[in-house]
DOLUM-661162 format. One line per field, with one value per residue (C-alpha): residue in one letter; x, y negated, z negated. Coordinates in steps of 0.001 Angstrom, whole numbers. Layout:
BEGIN
resn = A, ... $
px = X, ... $
py = Y, ... $
pz = Z, ... $
***
This chain:
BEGIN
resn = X, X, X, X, X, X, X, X, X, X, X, X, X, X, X, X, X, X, X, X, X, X, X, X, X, X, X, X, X, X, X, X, X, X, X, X, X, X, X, X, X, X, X, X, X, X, X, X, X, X, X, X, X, X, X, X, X, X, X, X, X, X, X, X, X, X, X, X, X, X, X, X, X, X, X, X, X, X, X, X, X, X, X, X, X, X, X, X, X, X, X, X, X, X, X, X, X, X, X, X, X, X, X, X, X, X, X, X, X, X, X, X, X, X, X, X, X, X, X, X, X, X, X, X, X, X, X, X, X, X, X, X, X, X, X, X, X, X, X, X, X, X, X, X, X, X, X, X, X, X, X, X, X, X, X, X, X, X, X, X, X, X, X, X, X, X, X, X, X, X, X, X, X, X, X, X, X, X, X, X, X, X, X, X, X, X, X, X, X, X, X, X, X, X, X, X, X, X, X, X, X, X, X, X, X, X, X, X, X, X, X, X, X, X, X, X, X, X, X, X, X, X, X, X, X, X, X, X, X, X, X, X, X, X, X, X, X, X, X, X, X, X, X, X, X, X, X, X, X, X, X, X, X, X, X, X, X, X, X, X, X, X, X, X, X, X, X, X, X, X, X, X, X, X, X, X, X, X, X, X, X, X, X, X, X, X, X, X, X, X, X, X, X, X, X, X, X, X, X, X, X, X, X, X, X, X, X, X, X, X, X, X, X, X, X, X, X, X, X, X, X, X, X, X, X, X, X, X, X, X, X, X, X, X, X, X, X, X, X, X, X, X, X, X, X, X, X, X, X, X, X, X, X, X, X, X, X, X, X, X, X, X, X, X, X, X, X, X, X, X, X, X, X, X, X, X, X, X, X, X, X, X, X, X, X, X, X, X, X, X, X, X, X, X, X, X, X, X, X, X, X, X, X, X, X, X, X, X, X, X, X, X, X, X, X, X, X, X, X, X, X, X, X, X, X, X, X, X, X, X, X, X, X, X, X, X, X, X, X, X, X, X, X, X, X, X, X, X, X, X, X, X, X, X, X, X, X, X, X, X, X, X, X, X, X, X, X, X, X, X, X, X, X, X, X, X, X, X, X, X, X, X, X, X, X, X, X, X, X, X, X, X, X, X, X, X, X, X, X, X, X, X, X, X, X, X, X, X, X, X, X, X, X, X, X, X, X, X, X, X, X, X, X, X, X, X, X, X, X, X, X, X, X, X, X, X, X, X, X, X, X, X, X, X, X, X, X, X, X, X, X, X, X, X $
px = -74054, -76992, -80307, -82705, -84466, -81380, -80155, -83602, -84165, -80535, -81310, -82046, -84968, -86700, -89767, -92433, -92835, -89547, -89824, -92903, -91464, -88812, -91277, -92831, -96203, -97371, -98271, -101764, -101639, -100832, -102285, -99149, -99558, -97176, -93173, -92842, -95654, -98385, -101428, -101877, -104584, -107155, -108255, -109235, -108071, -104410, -102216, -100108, -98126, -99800, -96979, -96363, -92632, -90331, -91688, -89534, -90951, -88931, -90207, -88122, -87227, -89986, -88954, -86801, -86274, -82797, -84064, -84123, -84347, -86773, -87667, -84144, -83376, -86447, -85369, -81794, -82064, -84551, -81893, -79361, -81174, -81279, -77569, -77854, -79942, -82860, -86413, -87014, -89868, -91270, -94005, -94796, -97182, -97625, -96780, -99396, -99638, -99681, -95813, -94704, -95994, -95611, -92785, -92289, -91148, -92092, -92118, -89856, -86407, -83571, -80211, -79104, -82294, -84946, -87989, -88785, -90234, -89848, -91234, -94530, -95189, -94897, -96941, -100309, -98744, -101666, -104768, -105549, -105649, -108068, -109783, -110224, -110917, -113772, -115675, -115302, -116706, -119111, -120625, -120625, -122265, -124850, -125569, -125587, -128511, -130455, -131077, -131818, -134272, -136479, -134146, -135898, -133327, -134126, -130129, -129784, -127631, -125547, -124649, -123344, -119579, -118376, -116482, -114458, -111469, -108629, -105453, -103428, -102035, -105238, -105907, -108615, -110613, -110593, -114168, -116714, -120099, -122039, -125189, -125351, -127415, -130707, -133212, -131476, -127835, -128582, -129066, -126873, -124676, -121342, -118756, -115134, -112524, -109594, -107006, -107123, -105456, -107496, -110599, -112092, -111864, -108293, -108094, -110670, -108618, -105797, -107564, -110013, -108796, -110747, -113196, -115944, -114519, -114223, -117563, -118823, -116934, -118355, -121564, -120792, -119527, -121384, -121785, -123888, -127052, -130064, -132347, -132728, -128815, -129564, -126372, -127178, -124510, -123892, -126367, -128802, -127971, -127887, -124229, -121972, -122027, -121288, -118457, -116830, -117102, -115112, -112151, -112201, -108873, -107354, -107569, -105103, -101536, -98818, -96187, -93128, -89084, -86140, -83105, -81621, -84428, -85805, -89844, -91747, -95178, -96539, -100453, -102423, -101207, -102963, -100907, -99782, -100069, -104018, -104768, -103049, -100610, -99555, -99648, -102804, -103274, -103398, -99961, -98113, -99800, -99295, -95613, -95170, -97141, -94565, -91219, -88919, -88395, -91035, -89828, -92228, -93010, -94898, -95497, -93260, -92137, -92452, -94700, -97622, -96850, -95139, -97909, -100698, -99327, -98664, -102309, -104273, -103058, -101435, -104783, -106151, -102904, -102854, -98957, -96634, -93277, -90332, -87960, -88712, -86377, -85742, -83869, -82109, -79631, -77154, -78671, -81983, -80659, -78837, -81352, -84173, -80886, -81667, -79479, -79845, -80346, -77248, -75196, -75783, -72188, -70627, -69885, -71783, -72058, -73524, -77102, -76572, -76988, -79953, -81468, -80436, -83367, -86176, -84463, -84921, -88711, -88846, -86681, -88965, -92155, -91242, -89286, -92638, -94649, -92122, -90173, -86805, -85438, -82528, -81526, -80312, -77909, -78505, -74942, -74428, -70634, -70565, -71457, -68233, -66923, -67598, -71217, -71778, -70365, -72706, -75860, -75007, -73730, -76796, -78923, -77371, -78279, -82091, -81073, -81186, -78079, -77143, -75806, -74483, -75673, -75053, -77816, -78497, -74211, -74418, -78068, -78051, -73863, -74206, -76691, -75165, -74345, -77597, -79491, -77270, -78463, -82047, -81794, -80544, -83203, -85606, -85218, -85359, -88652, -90879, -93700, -96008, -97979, -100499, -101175, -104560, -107135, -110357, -112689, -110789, -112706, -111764, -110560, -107902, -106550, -105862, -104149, -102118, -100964, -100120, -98024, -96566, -95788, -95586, -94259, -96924, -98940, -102416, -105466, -107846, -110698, -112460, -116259, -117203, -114871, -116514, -120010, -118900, -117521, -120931, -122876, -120609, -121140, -124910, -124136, -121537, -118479, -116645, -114647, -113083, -109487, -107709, -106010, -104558, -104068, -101117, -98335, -95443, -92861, -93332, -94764, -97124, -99363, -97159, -94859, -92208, -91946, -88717, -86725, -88539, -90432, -92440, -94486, -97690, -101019, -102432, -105887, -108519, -110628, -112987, -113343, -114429, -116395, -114613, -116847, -115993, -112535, -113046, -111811, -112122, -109888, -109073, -108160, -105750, -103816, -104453, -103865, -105506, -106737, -106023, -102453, -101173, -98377, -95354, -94261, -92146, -93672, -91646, -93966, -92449, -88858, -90871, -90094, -90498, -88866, -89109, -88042, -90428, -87604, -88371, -86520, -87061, -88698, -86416 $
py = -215135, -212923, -213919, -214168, -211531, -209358, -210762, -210186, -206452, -205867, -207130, -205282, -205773, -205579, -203604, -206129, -204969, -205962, -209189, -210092, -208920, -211499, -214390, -213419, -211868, -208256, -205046, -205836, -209639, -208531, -205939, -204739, -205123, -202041, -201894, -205419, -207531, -208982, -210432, -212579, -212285, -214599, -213522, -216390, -214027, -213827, -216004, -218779, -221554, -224713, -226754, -227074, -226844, -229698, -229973, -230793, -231100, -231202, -233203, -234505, -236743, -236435, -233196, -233084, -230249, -230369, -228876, -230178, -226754, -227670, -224643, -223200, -226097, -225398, -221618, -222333, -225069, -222692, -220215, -222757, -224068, -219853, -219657, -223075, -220895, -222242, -220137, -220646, -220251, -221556, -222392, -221843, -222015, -218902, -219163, -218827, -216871, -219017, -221252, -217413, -216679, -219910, -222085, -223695, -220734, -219037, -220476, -218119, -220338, -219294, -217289, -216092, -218790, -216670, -215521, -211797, -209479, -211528, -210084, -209257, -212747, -214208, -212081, -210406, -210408, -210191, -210565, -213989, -215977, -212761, -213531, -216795, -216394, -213813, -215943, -219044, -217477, -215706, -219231, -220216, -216983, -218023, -221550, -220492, -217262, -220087, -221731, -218768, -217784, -220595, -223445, -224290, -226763, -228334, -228581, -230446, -228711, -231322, -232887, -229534, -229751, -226533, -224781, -221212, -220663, -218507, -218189, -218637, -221202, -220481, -224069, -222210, -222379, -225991, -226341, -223397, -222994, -220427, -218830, -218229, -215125, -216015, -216152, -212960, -214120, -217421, -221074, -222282, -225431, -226673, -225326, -225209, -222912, -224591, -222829, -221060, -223702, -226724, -224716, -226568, -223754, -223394, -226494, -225493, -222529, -224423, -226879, -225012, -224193, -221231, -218460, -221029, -224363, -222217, -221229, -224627, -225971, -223997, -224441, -228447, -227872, -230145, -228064, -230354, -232614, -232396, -234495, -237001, -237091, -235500, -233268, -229571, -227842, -224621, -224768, -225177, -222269, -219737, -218465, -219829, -216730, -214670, -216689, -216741, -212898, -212649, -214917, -213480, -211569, -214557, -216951, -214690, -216319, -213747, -212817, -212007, -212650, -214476, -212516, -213742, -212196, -215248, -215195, -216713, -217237, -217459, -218934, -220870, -222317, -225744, -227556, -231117, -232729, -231649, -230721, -231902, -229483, -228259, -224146, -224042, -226085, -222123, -221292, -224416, -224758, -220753, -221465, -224152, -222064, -219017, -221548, -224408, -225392, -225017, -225673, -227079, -228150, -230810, -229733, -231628, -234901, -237061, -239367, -236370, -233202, -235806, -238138, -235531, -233954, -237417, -238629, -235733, -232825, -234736, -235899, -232336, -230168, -233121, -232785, -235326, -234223, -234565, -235599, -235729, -234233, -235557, -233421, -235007, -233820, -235163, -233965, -234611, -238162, -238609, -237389, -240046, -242554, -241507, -238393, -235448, -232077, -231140, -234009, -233375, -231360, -234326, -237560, -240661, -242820, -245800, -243090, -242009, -245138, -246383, -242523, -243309, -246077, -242700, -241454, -245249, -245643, -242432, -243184, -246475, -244584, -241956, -244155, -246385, -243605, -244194, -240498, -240221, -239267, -237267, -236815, -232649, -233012, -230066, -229772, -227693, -226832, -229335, -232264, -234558, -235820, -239628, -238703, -236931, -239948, -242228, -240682, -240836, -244722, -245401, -243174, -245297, -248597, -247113, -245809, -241971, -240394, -237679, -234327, -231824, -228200, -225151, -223273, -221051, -220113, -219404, -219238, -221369, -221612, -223810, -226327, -226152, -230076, -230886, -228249, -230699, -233798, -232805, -231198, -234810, -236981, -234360, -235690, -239230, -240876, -240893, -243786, -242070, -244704, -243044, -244795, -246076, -246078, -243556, -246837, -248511, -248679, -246023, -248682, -250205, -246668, -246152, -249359, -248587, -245232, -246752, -250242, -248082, -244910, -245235, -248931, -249965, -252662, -251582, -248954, -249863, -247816, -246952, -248188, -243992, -244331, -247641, -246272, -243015, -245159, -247078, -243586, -242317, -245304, -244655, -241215, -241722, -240207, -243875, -243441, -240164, -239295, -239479, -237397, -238563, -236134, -237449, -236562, -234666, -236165, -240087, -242423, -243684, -241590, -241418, -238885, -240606, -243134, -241875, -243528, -245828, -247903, -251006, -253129, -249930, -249290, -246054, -245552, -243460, -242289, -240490, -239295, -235627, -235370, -232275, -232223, -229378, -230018, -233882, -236035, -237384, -236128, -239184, -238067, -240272, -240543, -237596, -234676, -231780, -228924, -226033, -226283, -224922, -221949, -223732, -222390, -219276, -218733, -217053, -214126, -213187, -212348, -210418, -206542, -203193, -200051, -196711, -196628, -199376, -202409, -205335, -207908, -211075, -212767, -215693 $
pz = -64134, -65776, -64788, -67922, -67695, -67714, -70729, -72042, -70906, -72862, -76018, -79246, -80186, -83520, -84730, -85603, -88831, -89790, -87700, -90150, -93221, -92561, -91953, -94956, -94107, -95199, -93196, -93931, -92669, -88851, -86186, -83994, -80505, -79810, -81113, -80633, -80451, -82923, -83826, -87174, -88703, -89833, -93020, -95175, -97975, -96875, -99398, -97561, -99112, -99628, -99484, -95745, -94052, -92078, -88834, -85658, -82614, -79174, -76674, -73514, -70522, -67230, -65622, -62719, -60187, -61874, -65215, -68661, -70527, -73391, -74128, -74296, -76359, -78851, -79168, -79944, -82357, -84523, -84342, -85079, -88119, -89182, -88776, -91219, -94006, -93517, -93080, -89632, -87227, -83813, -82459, -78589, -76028, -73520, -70254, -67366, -64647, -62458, -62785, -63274, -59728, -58497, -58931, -62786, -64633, -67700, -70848, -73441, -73053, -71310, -71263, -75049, -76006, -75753, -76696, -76565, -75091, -72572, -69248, -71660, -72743, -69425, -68177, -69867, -73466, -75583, -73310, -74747, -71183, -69552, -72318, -71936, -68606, -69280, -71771, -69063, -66409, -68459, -69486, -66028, -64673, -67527, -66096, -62758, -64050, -65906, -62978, -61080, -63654, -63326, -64878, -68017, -69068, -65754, -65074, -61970, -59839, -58502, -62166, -63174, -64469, -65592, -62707, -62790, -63376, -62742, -64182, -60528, -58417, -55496, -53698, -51358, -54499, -55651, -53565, -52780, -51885, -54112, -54030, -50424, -49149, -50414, -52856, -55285, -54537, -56580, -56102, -53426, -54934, -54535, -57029, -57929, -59909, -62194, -63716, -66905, -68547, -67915, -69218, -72141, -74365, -73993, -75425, -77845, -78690, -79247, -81451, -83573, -87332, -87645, -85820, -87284, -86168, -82537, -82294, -83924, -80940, -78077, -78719, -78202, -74525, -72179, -69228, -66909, -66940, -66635, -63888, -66426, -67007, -70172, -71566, -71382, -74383, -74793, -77557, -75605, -73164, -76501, -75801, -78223, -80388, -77367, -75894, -79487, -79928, -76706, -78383, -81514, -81215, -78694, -81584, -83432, -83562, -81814, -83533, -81692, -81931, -80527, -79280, -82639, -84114, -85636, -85980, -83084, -82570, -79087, -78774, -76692, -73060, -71933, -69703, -70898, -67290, -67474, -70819, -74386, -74099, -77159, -78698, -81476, -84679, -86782, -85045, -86100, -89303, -89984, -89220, -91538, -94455, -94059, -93043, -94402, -90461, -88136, -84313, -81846, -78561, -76322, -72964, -70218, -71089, -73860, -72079, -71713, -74316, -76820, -76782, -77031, -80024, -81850, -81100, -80723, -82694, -85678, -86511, -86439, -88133, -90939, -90989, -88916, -87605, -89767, -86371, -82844, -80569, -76850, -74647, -71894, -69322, -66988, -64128, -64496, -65177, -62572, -60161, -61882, -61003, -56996, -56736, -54407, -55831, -54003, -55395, -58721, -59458, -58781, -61406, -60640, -63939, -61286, -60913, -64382, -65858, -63482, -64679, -68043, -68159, -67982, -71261, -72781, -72392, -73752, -76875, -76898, -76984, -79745, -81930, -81932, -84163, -86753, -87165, -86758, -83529, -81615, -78282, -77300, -74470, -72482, -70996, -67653, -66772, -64113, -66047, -67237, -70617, -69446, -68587, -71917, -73287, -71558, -72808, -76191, -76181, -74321, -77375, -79605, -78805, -79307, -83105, -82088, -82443, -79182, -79837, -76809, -76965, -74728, -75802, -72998, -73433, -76527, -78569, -81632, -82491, -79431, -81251, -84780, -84478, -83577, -86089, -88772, -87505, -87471, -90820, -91920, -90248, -91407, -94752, -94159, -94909, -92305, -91320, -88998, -87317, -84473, -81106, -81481, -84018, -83932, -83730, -80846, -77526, -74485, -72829, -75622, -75582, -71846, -72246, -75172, -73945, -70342, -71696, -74834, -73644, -70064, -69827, -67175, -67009, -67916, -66601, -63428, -63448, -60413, -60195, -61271, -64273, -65242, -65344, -67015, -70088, -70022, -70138, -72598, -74753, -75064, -75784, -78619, -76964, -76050, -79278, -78599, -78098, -74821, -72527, -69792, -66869, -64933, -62399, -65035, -62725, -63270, -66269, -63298, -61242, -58641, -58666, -56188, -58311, -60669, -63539, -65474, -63106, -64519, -61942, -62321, -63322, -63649, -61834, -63571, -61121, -63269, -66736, -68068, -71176, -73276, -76643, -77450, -77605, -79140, -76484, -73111, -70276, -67787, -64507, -62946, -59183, -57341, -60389, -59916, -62352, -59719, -58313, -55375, -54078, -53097, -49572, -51065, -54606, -57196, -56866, -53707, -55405, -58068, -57985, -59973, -59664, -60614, -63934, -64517, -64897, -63462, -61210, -60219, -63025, -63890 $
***
């Protein structure tokens, strides 16, 4: 079997130029990045379509070390609705460095599903994440000079709350010490890195509708208080203008191609178990100005990624989705039913059906927001008629019809069934209903997304989290959005704990403010925002030769 990035390095690929002509922007709309690679530009001049496209938006089951494939699925269903006749184009996130040289994976699809160039996009593609990086660490070089320059804002040290970050799996990071070596080296205080995509302005990125809104945005960044417990913004440090001039070309949508040569575009990365994890508001909504079908993505399961983009983005893009996707596969299922990994191969409708009950809260959750749903059956080779069968009698009794595909196989001819039944629930009526109102208290949200979306019981908040909401309330930010940074593995904050357990609350231990980005992060169980190398990370199977062709990389 060809790895993916074999497939990938023998594929024709496209010149850009001819990659945008067919999405329907001019030579003068994009800046090539090269033979194959884009930036879209921003120009408020540029003509688009007012009249936005069908959106469908492919969510899926809690991953399993089994794999669900939801980015396969995404890429072959766009190419499936091509081979249809319809104008098609998706909308991505880009991968981080850090899965690629850890242990998730990259974040272009899979097999003849792709998204090309692919060994570019997982790795420095554009520039946007060094970017991002830069203009993070530049703000927090800034705080850190401020107080080293006699702290006029009179930031107290110890209330400061904008770490580093760096956009790799390094847990020796997670807690420093800086400033040490006296009085010119800085003021010694305790500090921390994250990863690139749990910086605030990712999410900003991803979020802002123009250079503007971005730099509007920045400059609302609560970076730490003062003695008094007084915010300190990046207003008040003087930088916003700076940070934004280092984004300006990262806030371009990238333009790139699918090995089917349907039009892709690749932008912003925040992780959905830390961040809202969705690609940016101008991506999706350029997509749907140039397409009839625009092809999306939440990241990881429907309970995180899904959620986010229903409550969080919607709001923001001002366009629902026309169908929600759920991709589900037998052995993912099976394993959420108590399976080994290395038992999978083999039929077991008694673990399949106890799995089956992680695919139902799901189904429960999405069908909820009131837009049609449908369940991809990612089918491997070893998984049985009867267990094919079982998935979509068990879809059924939730109203959401379940349609096999072998995407990876065969690119989009192996999703034609399902690009049909999408197309038809696409143009049903939809009732989009959101989660929670913008009014309701912090806490009526946590609660809503936990019993909801997560089938749990309700939120505890630790005595830290309690006192945050009370601050925030004086401050005006209790009525913001929520995201909930949770285990990707479980709809409680344990990851053990698979299937679709009930008898849970989720514990917020603390919340962090993100004005800039418009909502409050709530950071549950032990989640953290700078992950870890597993004990052989991908990086070590990595490899380069002399012609420059690379190995290893999925």
């Amino acid at each position: 079997m060809q790895t993916d990035i074999a497939i990938a390095q023998s594929a024709e690929i496209l010149p850009i130029t001819q990659i945008a002509e067919k999405a329907g922007l001019k030579p003068n709309e994009i800046l090539p990045y090269g033979y194959d690679k884009a930036k879209i530009k921003l120009d408020p001049t540029i003509s688009r379509k007012k009249d936005l496209g069908k959106l469908i938006l492919v969510t899926s089951i809690n991953p399993t070390p089994a794999g669900e494939g939801k980015s396969t699925v995404t890429v072959g269903l766009a190419d499936a609705l091509a081979l249809a006749g319809k104008k098609t184009m998706i909308a991505l996130r880009e991968p981080s460095l850090g899965p690629v040289m850890g242990m998730k994976g990259g974040a272009t699809g899979g097999g003849m599903s792709q998204v090309i160039p692919m060994a570019d996009i997982n790795l420095h593609f554009t520039g946007d994440f060094h970017a991002l990086t830069a203009a993070h660490d530049t703000l927090a070089a800034v705080v850190d000079n401020s107080l080293q320059q006699g702290n006029p804002l009179n930031i107290d040290p110890r209330r400061i709350i904008w770490k580093r970050v760096l956009d790799i799996n390094d847990r020796a990071l997670r807690h420093i010490t800086i400033g040490m070596g006296g009085p010119t080296s800085g003021v010694p205080r305790e500090d921390g890195f994250d990863i690139t995509v749990a910086s605030e302005l990712m999410a900003i990125l991803t979020l802002s509708t123009d250079l503007m809104d971005l730099k509007a945005r920045v400059a609302r960044i609560v970076v730490g208080y003062t003695y008094e417990k007084v915010p300190v913004t990046v207003a008040d440090l003087g930088v916003s203008g700076a940070l934004a001039v280092l984004l300006k070309d990262a806030i371009m949508p990238n333009l790139v191609q699918t090995l089917a040569h349907t039009p892709a575009i690749v932008h912003g990365g925040p992780f959905a178990n830390i961040a809202q994890g969705t690609n940016s508001i101008l991506a999706t909504k350029t997509a749907l100005q140039l397409a009839d079908y625009t092809v999306t993505e939440g990241g990881f399961g429907a309970d995180l990624g899904g959620e986010k983009f229903l409550d969080v983005k919607v709001p923001i893009l001002g366009k629902t989705p026309d169908t929600i996707v759920v991709v589900a596969t037998v052995r993912a299922l099976k394993h959420h039913g108590g399976v080994a990994l290395a038992d999978l191969n083999n039929e077991n409708l008694t673990a399949l059906a106890a799995g089956l009950e992680n695919l139902g809260q799901h189904l429960k959750a999405m069908g909820r927001y009131g837009v049609p749903v449908v369940v991809a059956i990612n089918r491997f080779s070893a998984d049985t008629d009867s267990e094919i069968q079982a998935i979509k009698d068990y879809a059924q009794a939730f109203g959401a019809a379940a349609y096999t595909t072998t995407v990876w196989a065969e690119g989009g001819a192996g999703a034609q069934d399902l690009a049909a039944a999408v197309i038809e629930a696409a143009d049903q009526e939809a009732d989009y209903t959101p989660l929670y109102q913008p009014e309701d208290e912090a806490i009526d949200k946590l609660n809503a997304i936990v019993t909801t979306i997560y089938g749990g019981l309700g939120v505890e908040l630790s005595a830290t989290a309690q006192k945050q909401l009370m601050a925030f309330k004086a401050q005006g930010w209790d009525k913001l959005p929520i995201i909930m940074a949770k285990t990707q593995y479980s709809f409680s904050d344990d990851p053990k704990r698979l299937g679709a357990p009930k008898d849970f609350v989720i514990h917020v231990r603390e919340f962090v403010p993100k004005l800039g980005a418009g909502f409050l992060v709530a950071m549950t169980g032990s989640i953290l925002t700078m992950p870890g190398l597993p004990k052989h990370p991908a990086a070590l199977d990595i490899d380069i030769d002399e012609t420059g062709k690379i190995t290893g990389l999925f």
